[in-house]
PADOSE-797670 format. One record per residue (C-alpha): residue number from 1; x, y, z. Coordinates in nm, 4 decimals. Layout:
! residues N
<r n="NUM" xx="X" yy="Y" zz="Z"/>
...
END
This chain:
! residues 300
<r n="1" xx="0.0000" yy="0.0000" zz="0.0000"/>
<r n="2" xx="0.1254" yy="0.3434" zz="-0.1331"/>
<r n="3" xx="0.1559" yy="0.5841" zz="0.1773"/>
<r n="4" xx="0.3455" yy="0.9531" zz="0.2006"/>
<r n="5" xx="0.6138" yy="0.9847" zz="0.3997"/>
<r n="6" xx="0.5220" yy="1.3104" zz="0.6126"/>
<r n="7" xx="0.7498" yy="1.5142" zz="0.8362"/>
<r n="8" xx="0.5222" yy="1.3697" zz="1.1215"/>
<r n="9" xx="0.6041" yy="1.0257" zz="1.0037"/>
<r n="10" xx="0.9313" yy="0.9986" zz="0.9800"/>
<r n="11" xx="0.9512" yy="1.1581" zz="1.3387"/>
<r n="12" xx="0.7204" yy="0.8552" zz="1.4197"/>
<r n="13" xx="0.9820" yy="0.6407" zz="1.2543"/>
<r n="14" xx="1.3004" yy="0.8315" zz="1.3860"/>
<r n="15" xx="1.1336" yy="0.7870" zz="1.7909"/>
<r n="16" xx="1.1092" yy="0.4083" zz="1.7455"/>
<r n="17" xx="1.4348" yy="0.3203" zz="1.5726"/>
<r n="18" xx="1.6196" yy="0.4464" zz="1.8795"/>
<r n="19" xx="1.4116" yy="0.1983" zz="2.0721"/>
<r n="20" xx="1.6736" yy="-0.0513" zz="2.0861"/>
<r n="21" xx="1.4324" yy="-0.2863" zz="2.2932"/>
<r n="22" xx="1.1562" yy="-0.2910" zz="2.0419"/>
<r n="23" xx="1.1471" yy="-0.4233" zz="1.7021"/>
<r n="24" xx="0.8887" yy="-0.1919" zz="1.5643"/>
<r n="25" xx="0.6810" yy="-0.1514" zz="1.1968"/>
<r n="26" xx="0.4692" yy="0.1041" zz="1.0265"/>
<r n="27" xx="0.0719" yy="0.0603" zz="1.0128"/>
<r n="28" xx="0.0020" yy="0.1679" zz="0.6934"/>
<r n="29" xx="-0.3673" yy="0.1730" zz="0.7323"/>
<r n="30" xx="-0.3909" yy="0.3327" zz="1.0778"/>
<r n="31" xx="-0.0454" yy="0.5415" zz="1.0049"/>
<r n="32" xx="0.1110" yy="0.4507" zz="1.3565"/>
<r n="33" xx="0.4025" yy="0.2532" zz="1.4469"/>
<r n="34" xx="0.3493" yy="-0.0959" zz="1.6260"/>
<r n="35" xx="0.5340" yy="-0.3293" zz="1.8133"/>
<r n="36" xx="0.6691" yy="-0.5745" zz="1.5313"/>
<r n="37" xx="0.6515" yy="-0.8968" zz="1.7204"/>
<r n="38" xx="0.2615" yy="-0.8406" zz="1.8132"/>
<r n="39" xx="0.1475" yy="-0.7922" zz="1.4340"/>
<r n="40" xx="0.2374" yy="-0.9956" zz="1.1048"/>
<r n="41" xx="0.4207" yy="-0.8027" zz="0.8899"/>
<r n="42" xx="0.3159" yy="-0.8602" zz="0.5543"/>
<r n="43" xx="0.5075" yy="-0.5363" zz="0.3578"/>
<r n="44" xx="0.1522" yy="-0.4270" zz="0.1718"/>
<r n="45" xx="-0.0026" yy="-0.3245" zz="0.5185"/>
<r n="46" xx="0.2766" yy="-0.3286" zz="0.7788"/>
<r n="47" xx="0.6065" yy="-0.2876" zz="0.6787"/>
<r n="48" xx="0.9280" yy="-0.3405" zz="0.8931"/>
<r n="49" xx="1.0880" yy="-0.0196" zz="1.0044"/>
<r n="50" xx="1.4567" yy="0.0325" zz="0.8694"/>
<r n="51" xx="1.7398" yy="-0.1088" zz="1.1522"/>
<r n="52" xx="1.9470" yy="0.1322" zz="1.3388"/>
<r n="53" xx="2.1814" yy="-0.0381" zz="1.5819"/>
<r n="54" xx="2.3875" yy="0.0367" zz="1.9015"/>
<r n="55" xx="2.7041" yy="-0.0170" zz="1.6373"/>
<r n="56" xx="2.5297" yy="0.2548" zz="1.4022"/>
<r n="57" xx="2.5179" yy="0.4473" zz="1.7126"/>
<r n="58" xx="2.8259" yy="0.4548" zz="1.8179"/>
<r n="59" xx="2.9481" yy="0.5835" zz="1.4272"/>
<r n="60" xx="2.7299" yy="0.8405" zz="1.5091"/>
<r n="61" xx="2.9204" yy="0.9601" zz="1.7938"/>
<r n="62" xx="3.2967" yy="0.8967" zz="1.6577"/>
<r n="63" xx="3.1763" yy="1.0919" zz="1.3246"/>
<r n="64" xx="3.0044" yy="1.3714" zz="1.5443"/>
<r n="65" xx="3.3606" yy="1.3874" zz="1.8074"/>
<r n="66" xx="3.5625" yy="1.4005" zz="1.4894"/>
<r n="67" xx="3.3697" yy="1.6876" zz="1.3218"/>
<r n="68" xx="3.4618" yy="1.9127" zz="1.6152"/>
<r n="69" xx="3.7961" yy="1.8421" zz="1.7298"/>
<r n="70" xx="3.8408" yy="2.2009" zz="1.7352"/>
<r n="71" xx="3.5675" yy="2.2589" zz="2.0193"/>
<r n="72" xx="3.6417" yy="2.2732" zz="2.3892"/>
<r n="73" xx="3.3666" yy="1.9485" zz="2.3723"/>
<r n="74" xx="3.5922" yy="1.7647" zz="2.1683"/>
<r n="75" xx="3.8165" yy="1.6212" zz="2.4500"/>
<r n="76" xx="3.6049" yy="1.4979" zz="2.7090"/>
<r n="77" xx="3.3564" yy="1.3397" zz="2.4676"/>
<r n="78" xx="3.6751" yy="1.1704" zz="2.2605"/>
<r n="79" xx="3.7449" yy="1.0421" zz="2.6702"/>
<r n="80" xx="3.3759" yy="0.9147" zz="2.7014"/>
<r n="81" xx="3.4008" yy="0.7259" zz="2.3836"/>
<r n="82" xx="3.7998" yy="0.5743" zz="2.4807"/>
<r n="83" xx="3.6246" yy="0.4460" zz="2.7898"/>
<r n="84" xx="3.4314" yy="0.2357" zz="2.6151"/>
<r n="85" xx="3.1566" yy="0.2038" zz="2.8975"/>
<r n="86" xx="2.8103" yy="0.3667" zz="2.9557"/>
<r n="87" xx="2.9265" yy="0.5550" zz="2.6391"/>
<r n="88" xx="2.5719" yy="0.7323" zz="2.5266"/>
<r n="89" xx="2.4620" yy="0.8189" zz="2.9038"/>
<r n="90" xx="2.7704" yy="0.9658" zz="2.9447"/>
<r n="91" xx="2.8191" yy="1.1556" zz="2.6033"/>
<r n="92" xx="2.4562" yy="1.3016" zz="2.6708"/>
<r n="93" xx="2.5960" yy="1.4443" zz="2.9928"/>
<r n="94" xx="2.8676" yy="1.6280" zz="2.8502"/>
<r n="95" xx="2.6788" yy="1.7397" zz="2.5781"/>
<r n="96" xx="2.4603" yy="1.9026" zz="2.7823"/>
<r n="97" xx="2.7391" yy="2.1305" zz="2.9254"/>
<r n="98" xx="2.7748" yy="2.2533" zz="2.5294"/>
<r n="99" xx="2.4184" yy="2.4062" zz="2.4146"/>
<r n="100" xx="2.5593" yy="2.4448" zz="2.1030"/>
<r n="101" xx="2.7104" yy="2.1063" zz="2.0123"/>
<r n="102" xx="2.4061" yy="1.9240" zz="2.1598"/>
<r n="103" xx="2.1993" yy="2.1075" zz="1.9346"/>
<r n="104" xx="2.4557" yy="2.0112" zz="1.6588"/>
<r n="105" xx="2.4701" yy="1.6593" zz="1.7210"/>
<r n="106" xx="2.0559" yy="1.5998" zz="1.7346"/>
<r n="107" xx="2.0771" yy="1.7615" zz="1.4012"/>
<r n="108" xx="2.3198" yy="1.5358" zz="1.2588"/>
<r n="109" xx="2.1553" yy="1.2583" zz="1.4815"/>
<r n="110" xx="1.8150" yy="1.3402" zz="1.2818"/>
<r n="111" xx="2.0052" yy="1.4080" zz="0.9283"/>
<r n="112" xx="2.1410" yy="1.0211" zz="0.9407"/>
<r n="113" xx="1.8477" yy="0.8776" zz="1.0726"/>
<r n="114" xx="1.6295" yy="1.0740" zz="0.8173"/>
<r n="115" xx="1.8735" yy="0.9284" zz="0.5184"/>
<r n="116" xx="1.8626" yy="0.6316" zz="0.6573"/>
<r n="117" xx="1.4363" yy="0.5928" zz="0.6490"/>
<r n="118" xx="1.4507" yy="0.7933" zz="0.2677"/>
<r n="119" xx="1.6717" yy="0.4902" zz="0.1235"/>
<r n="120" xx="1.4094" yy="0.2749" zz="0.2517"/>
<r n="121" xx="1.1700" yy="0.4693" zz="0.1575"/>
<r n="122" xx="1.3044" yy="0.4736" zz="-0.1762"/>
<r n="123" xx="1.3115" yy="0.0819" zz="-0.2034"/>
<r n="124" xx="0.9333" yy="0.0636" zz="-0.1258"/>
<r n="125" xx="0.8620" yy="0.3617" zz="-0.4375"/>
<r n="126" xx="1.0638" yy="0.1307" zz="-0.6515"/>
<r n="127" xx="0.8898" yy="-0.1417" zz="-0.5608"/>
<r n="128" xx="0.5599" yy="0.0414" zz="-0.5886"/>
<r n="129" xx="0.7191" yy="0.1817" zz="-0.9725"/>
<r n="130" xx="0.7829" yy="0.5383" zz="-0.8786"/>
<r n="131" xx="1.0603" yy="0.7693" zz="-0.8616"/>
<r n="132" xx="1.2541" yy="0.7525" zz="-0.5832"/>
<r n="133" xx="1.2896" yy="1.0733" zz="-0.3678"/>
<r n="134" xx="1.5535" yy="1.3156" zz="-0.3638"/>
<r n="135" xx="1.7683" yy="1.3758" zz="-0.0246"/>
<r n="136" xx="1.9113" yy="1.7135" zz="-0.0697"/>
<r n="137" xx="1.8861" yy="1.8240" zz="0.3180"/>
<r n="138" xx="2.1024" yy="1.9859" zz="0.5118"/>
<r n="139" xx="2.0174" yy="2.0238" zz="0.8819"/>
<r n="140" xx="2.3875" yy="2.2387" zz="1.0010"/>
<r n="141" xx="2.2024" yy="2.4767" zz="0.7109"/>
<r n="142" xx="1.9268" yy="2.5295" zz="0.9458"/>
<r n="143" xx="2.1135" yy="2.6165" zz="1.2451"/>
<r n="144" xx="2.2905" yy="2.8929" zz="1.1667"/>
<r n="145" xx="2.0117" yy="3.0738" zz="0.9804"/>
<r n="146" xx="1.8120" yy="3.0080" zz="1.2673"/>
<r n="147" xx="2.0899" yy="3.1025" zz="1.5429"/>
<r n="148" xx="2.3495" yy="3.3524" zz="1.4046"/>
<r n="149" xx="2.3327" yy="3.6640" zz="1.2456"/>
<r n="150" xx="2.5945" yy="3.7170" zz="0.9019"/>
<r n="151" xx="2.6835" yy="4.0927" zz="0.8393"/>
<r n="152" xx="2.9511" yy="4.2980" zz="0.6949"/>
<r n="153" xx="3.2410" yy="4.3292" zz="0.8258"/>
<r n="154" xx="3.2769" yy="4.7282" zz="0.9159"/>
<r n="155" xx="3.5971" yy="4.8550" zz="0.9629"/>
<r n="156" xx="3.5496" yy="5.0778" zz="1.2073"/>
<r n="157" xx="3.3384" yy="4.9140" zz="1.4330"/>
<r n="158" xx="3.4421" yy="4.6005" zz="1.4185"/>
<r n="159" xx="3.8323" yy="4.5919" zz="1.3531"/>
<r n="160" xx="3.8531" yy="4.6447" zz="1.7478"/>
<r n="161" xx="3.6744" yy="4.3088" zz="1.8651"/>
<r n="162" xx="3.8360" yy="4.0772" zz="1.5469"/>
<r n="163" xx="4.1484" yy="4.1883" zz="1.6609"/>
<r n="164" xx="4.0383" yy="4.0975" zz="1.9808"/>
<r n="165" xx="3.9299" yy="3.7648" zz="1.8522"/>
<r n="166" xx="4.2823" yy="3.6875" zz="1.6939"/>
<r n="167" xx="4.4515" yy="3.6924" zz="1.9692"/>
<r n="168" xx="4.2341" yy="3.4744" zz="2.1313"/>
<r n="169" xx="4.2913" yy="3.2427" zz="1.8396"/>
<r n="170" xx="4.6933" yy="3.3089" zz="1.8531"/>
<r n="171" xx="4.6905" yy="3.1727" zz="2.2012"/>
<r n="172" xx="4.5063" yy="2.8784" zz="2.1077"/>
<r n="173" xx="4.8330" yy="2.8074" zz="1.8267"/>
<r n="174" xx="5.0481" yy="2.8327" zz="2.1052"/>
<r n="175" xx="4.8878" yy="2.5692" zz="2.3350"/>
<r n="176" xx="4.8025" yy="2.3760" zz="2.0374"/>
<r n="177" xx="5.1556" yy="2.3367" zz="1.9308"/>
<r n="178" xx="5.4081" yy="2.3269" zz="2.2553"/>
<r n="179" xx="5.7195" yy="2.5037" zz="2.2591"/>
<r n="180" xx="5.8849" yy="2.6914" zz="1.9592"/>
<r n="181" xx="5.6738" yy="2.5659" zz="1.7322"/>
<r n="182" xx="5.3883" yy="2.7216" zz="1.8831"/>
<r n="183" xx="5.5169" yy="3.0036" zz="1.9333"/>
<r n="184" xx="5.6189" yy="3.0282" zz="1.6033"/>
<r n="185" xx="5.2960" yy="2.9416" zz="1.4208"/>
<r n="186" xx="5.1172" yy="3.2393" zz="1.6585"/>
<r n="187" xx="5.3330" yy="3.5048" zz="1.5531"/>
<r n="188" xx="5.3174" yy="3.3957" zz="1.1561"/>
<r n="189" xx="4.9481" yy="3.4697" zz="1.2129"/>
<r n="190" xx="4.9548" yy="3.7802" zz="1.4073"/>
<r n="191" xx="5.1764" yy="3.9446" zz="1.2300"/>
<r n="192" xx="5.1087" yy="3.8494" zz="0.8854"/>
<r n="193" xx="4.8281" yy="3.9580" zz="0.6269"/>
<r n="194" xx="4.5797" yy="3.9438" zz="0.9295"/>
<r n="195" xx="4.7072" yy="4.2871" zz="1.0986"/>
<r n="196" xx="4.7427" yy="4.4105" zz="0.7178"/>
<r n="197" xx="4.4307" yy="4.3544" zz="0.6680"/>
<r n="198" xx="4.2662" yy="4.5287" zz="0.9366"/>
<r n="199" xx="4.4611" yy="4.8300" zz="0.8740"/>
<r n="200" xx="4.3895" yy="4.8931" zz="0.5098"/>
<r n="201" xx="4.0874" yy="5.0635" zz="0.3844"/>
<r n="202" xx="3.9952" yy="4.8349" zz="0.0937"/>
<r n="203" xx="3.9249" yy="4.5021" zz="0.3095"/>
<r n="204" xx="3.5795" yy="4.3698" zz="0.3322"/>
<r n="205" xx="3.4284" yy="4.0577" zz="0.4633"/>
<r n="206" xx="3.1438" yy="3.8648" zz="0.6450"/>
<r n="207" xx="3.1143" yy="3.8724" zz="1.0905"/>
<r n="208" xx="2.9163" yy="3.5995" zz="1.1879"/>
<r n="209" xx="2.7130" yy="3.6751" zz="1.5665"/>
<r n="210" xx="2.4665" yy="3.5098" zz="1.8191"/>
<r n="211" xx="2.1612" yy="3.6124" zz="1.8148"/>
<r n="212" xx="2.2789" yy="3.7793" zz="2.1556"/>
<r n="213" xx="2.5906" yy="3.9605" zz="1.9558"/>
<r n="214" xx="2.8507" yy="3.7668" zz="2.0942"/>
<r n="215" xx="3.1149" yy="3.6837" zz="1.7742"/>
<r n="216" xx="3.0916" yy="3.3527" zz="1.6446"/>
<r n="217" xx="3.3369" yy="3.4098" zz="1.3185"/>
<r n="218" xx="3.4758" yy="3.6311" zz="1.0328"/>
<r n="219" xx="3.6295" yy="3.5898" zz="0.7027"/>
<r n="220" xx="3.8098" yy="3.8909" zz="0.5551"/>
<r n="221" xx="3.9452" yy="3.9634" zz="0.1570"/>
<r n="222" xx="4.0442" yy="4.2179" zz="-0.0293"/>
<r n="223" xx="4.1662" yy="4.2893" zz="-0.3605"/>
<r n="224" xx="4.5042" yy="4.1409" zz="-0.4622"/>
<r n="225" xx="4.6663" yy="4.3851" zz="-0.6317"/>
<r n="226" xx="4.5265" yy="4.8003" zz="-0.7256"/>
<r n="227" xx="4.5367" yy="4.6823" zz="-1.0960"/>
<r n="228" xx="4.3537" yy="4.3260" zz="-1.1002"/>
<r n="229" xx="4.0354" yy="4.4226" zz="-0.9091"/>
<r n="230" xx="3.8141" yy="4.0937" zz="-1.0481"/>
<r n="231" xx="4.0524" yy="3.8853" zz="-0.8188"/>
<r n="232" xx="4.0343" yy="3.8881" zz="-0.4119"/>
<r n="233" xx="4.2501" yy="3.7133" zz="-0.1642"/>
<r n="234" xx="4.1482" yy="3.5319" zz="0.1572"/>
<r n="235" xx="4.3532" yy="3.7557" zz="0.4589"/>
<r n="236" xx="4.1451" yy="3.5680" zz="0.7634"/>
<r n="237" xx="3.9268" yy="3.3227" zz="0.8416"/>
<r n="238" xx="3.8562" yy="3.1791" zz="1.1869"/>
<r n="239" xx="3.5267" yy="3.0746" zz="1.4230"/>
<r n="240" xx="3.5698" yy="3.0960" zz="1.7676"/>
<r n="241" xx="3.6105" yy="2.7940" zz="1.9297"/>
<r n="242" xx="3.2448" yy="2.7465" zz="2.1405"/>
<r n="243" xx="3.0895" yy="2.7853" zz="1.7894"/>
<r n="244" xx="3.3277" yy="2.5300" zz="1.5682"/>
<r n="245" xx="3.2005" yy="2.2363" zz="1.3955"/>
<r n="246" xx="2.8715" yy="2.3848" zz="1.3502"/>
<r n="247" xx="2.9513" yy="2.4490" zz="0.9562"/>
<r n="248" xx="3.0112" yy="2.8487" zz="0.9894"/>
<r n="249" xx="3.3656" yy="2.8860" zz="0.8166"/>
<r n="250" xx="3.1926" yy="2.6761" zz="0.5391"/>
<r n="251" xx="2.8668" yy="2.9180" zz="0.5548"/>
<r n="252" xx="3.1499" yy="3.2184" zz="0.5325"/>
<r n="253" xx="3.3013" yy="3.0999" zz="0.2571"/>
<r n="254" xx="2.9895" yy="3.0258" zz="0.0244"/>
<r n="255" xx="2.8488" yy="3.3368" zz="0.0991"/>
<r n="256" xx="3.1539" yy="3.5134" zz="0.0362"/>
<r n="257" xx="3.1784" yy="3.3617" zz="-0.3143"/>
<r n="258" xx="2.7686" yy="3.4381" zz="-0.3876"/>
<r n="259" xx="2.8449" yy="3.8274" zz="-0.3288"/>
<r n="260" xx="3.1979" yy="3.7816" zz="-0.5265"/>
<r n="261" xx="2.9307" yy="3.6514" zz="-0.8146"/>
<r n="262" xx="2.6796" yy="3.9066" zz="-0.8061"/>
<r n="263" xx="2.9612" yy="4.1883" zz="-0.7802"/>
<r n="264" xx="3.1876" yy="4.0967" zz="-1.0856"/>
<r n="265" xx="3.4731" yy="3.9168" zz="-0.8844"/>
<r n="266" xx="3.6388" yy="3.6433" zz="-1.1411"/>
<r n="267" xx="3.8623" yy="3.4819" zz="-0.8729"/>
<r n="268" xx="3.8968" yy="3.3884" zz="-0.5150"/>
<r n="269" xx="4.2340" yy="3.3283" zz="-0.3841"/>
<r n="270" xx="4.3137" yy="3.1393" zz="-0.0254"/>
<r n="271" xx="4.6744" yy="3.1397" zz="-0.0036"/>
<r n="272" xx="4.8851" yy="2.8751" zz="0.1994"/>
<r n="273" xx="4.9692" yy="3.0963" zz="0.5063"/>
<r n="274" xx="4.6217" yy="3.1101" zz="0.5799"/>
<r n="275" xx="4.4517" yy="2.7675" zz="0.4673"/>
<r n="276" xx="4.3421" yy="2.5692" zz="0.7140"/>
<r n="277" xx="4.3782" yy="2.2101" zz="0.5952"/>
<r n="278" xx="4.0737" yy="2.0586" zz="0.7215"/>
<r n="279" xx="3.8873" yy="2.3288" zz="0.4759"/>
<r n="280" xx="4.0357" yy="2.1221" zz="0.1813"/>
<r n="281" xx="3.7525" yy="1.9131" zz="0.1362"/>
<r n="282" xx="3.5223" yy="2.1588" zz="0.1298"/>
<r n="283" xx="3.6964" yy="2.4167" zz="-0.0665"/>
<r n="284" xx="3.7178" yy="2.1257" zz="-0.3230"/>
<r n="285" xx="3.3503" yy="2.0647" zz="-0.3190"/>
<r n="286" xx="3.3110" yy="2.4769" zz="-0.3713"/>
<r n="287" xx="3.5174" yy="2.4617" zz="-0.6922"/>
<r n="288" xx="3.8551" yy="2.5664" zz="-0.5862"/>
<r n="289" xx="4.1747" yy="2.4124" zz="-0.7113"/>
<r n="290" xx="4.4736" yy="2.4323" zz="-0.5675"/>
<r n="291" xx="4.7379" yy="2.6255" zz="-0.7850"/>
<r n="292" xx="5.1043" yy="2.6163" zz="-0.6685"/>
<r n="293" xx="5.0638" yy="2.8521" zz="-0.3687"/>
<r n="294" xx="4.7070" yy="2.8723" zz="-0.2631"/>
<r n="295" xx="4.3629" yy="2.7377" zz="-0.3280"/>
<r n="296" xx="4.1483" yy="2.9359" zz="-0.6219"/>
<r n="297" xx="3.7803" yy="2.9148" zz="-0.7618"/>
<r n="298" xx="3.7635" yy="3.0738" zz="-1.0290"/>
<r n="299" xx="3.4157" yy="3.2434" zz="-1.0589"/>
<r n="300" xx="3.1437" yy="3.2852" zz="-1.3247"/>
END
């Protein structure tokens, strides 16, 4: 039996598959899940739901852990999962102490879950001789339009607090990295195109805020050279650290390169000295290719 699959479905679905005690299915007729072992499934009328394990679980929260190793969060919950015992109770307690990761990770929870029931989903509309259904969702999407504001950067009200920021960051390089090498790495950033920047009159960019103004992230540009003024350069990008793995350096960039678009910019350069590697992948995805020195898209 054809049926729709509804947002108040699949949160049907979603509630029961974390019931690890309970194999459940979906009533087609009445629309309601069921207890799988009191019914006979017959896949017209009652269909099995799709399986979601303690092992698929337990992905969930290595993938999560490793998409913010740059939060504070990041080291006790990597401790919860190396102990290996009463992992989810106890990675649901620290996540509490981070508002913003837990909100993070019952998105992502949700986003896999809800992939998960569309494949199956799909199968049945096969089976049925339909199209299958498209999954182009992106929950991190919702979050920050929901929870952060994205303005202009303004030089003179804002060059203060970003410098602020930077340091902050600096600090982090040093701890990050002991000894010289720290140290090092700290004053490469502080004193190189990231004070320039702030001090000349041509560079723009994007400050991303709570809702309650505190600063969540910037990304700053400006033109590379008086005489090529279709081509920018990256001179900063960094999120502050309560606010990282929640997708906002990513969000930065794209909407960096959508007003480079609409304002007759041909190319966006991120040099070396201030590429982050773990941005690779996504720069990739964005169109960029990396050319001796830096990373560039070049932009229709």
């Amino acid at each position: 039996m054809i049926f729709e699959l509804t947002d108040s479905v699949v949160n049907q679905i979603i509630f029961a598959m974390e019931n690890q005690n309970q194999v459940s299915a979906l009533d087609v007729q009445n629309m309601c899940i069921v207890d799988a072992g009191s019914v006979e499934v017959d896949e017209d009328k009652i269909y099995l739901l799709p399986e979601w394990t303690s092992h698929d679980g337990y992905a969930l929260l290595e993938s999560f852990v490793s998409s913010i190793r740059w939060s504070k969060a990041h080291k006790e919950l990597a401790a919860v999962l190396a102990e290996g015992r009463g992992v989810f109770r106890q990675f649901k307690n620290v996540l509490k102490k981070y508002p913003e990761n837990e909100r993070k990770f019952n998105l992502l929870k949700n986003s896999r879950m809800k992939s998960r029931i569309v494949e199956w989903y799909n199968e049945l509309r096969t089976s049925w001789g339909l199209e299958k259904l498209s999954q182009d969702f992106d929950e991190c999407d919702d979050l920050i339009q929901e929870d952060f504001v994205i303005r202009p950067y303004n030089r003179v009200s804002d060059s203060g607090f970003v410098m602020t920021e930077a340091k902050h960051f600096s600090d982090e390089l040093k701890t990050q990295k002991p000894g010289e090498l720290g140290l090092a790495l700290s004053a490469i950033f502080e004193e190189g195109s990231l004070i320039q920047s702030l001090e000349k009159n041509d560079t723009q960019g994007l400050v991303c805020q709570t809702l309650e103004d505190d600063f969540a992230g910037c990304i700053l540009y400006s033109p590379v050279l008086s005489a090529a003024k279709t081509a920018v350069s990256l001179t900063a990008l960094f999120v502050n650290q309560n606010y990282r793995g929640l997708g906002i350096a990513g969000e930065l960039i794209e909407r960096s390169i959508s007003n480079f678009q609409k304002n007759g910019i041909h190319f966006f350069i991120i040099p070396n000295s201030v590429l982050v590697f773990e941005l690779e992948p996504l720069l990739t995805r964005l169109g960029f290719n990396r050319t001796g020195t830096a990373m560039v898209a070049e932009l229709n």
